[in-house]
C-alpha positions as CSV (number, residue, x, y, z in Angstrom):
1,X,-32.5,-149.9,192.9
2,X,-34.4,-146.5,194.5
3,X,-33.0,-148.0,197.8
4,X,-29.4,-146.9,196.7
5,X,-30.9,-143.2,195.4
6,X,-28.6,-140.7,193.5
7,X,-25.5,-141.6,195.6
8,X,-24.4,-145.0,195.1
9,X,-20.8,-144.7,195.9
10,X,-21.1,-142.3,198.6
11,X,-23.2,-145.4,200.4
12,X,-21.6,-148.2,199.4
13,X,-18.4,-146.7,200.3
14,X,-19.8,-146.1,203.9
15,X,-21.3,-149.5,203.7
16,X,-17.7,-150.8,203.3
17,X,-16.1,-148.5,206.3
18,X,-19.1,-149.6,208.5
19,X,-18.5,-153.6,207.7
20,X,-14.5,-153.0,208.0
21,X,-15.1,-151.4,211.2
22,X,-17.5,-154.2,212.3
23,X,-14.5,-156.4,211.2
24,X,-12.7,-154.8,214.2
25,X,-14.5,-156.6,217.0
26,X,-13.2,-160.2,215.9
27,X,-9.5,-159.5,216.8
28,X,-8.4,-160.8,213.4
29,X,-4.8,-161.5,212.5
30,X,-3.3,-158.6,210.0
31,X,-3.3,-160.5,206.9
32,X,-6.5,-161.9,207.5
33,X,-7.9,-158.7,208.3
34,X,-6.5,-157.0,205.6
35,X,-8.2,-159.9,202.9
36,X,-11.7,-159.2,204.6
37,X,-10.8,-155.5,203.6
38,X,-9.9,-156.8,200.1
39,X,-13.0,-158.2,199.4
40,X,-15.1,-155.4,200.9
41,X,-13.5,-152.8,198.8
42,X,-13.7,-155.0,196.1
43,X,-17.4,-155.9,196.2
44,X,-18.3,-152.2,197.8
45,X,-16.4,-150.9,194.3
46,X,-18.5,-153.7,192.0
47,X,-21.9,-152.7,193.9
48,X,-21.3,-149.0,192.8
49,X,-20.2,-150.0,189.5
50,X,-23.6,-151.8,188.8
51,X,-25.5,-149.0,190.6
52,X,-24.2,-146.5,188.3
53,X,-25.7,-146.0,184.4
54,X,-22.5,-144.5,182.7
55,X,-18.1,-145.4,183.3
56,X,-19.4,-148.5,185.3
57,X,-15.9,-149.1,185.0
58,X,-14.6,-146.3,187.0
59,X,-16.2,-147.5,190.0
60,X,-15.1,-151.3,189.7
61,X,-11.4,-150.0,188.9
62,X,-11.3,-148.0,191.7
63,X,-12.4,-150.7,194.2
64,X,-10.0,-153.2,192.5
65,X,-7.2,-150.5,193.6
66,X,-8.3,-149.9,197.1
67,X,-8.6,-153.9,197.4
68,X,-5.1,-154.3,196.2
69,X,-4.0,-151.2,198.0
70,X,-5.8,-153.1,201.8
71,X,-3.6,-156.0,200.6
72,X,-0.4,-154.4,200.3
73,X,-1.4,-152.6,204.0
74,X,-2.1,-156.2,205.2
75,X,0.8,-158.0,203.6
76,X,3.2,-155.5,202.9
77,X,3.6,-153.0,205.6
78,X,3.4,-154.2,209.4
79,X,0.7,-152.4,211.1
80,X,-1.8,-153.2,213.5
81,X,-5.5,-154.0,212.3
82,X,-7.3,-150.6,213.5
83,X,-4.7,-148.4,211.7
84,X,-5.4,-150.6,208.3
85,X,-8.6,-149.7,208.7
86,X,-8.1,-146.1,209.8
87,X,-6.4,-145.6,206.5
88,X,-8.6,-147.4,204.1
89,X,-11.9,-145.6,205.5
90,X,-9.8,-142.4,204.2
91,X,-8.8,-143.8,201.0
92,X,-12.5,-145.0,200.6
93,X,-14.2,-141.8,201.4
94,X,-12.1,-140.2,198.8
95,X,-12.9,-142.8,196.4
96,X,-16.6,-142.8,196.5
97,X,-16.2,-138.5,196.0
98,X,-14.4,-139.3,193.2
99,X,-16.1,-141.8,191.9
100,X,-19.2,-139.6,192.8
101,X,-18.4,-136.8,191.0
102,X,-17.4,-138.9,187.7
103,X,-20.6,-141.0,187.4
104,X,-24.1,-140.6,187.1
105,X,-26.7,-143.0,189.2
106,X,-29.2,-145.1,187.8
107,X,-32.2,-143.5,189.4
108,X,-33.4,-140.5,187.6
109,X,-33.0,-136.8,189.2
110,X,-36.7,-136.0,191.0
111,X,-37.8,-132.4,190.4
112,X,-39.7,-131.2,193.2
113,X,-43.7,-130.0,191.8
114,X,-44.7,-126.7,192.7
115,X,-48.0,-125.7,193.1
């Protein structure tokens, strides 16, 4: 768990722009694309949920939304792949500093010992 430190959204949330990126090089169809989203935003948004010691629920309901909201950009609106993924790495960086700001990680605040 120290692996994830005091800022468990902010990495998981650039853990899921990194793989949706990665997703990029496979020249996926849009709807397919935009289900590989889903499930990274959802799994990014239950990973920060279990990294986090108070409103676990915060995290997973705002990776259900951004999952749901990569499905409607996949399904619902026609655009290409890269712009999907252009605006979900915005809606997730704003979701892991929310979520950040409402929830407090697992691993305990180190004070630095002065001698």
């Amino acid at each position: 768990m120290k692996i994830l430190g005091r800022e468990p959204a902010v990495l998981w949330g650039l853990v899921a722009t990194l793989a949706q990126a990665v997703l990029l090089l496979f020249n996926l169809d849009n709807g397919v694309q935009g289900a590989a989203n889903a499930v990274i935003l959802a799994v990014a948004g239950f990973l920060t949920a279990a990294a986090v010691s108070v409103d676990a629920a915060l995290p997973a309901l705002t990776g259900l939304l951004k999952a749901v909201f990569a499905l409607v950009l996949a399904f619902g609106v026609d655009l290409p792949d890269t712009t999907q993924v252009a605006i979900l790495a915005v809606v997730t960086a704003l979701g892991a500093f929310f979520v950040r700001q409402n929830v407090v990680a697992k691993v305990p605040v180190r004070t630095p010992v002065l001698d």
